[in-house]
C-alpha positions in Angstrom: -65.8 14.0 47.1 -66.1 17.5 48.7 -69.3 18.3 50.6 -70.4 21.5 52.1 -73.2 22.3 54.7 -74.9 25.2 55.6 -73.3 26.3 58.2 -70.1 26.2 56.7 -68.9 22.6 57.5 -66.5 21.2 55.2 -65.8 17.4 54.5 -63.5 16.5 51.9 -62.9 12.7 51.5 -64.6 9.3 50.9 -67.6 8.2 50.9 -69.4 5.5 51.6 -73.3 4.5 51.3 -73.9 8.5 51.5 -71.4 8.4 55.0 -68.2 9.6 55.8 -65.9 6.4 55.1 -62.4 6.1 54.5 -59.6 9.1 54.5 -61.2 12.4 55.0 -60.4 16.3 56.0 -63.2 18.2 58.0 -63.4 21.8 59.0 -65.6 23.8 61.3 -66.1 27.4 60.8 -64.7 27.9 63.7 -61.2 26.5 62.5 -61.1 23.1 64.1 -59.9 20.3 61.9 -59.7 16.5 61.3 -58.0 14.2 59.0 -58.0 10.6 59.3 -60.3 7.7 59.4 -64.0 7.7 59.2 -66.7 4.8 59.6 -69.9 5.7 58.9 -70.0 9.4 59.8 -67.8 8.9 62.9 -64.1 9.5 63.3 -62.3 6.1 63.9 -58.6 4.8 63.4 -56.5 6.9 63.6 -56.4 10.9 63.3 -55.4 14.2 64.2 -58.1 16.7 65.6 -56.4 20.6 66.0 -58.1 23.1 67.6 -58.2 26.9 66.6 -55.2 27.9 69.1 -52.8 24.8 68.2 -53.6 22.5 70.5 -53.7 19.1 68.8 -54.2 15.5 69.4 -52.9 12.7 67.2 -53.8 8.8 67.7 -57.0 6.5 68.1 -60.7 7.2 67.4 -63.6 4.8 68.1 -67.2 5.9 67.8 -66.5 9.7 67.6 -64.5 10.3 70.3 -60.6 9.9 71.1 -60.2 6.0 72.2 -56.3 4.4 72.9 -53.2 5.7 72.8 -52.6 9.6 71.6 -50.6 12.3 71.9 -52.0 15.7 73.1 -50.1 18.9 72.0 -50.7 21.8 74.2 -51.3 25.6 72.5 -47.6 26.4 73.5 -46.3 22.9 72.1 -45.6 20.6 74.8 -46.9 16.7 73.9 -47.6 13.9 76.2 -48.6 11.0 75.2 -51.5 9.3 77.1 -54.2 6.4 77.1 -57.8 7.9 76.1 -61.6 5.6 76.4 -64.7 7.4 75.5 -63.1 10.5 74.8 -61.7 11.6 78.2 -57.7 10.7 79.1 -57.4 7.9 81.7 -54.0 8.0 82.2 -50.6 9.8 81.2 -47.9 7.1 79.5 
């Protein structure tokens, strides 16, 4: 299903119990995007957040927030992968 809000959010994808659950696509007006997993409302599995100017990560989600091993693509294109918890990077692989 397909689900707009007010402020221009988008979510197409599964649902579950009235919640984000399963494969879904979001967008922000401001041009930021996610597909991948959801669990209740909350990004988790795996994914790839972009931002408005390219930059991109790929790889785990747990609670909302980036959480294992992804890969972070800089604006100009250069990737690294590295080890996230809680949504910041601990450490470059």
């Amino acid at each position: 299903g397909c689900y707009k809000w007010s402020d221009d959010r988008i979510y197409k994808g599964n649902w579950k119990n009235n919640k984000m659950h399963g494969g879904g696509y979001f967008i922000w007006p401001d041009g930021r995007t996610y597909e991948g997993a959801y669990v209740d409302d909350r990004k988790e599995g795996q994914g790839t957040f972009t931002w408005p100017d390219n930059r991109k990560y790929v790889g785990a989600w747990l609670n909302g927030k980036q959480d294992g091993v992804g890969t972070y693509t800089t604006a100009t294109g250069k990737s690294k992968q590295g080890q996230w918890k809680e949504g910041k990077r601990v450490a470059w692989l």
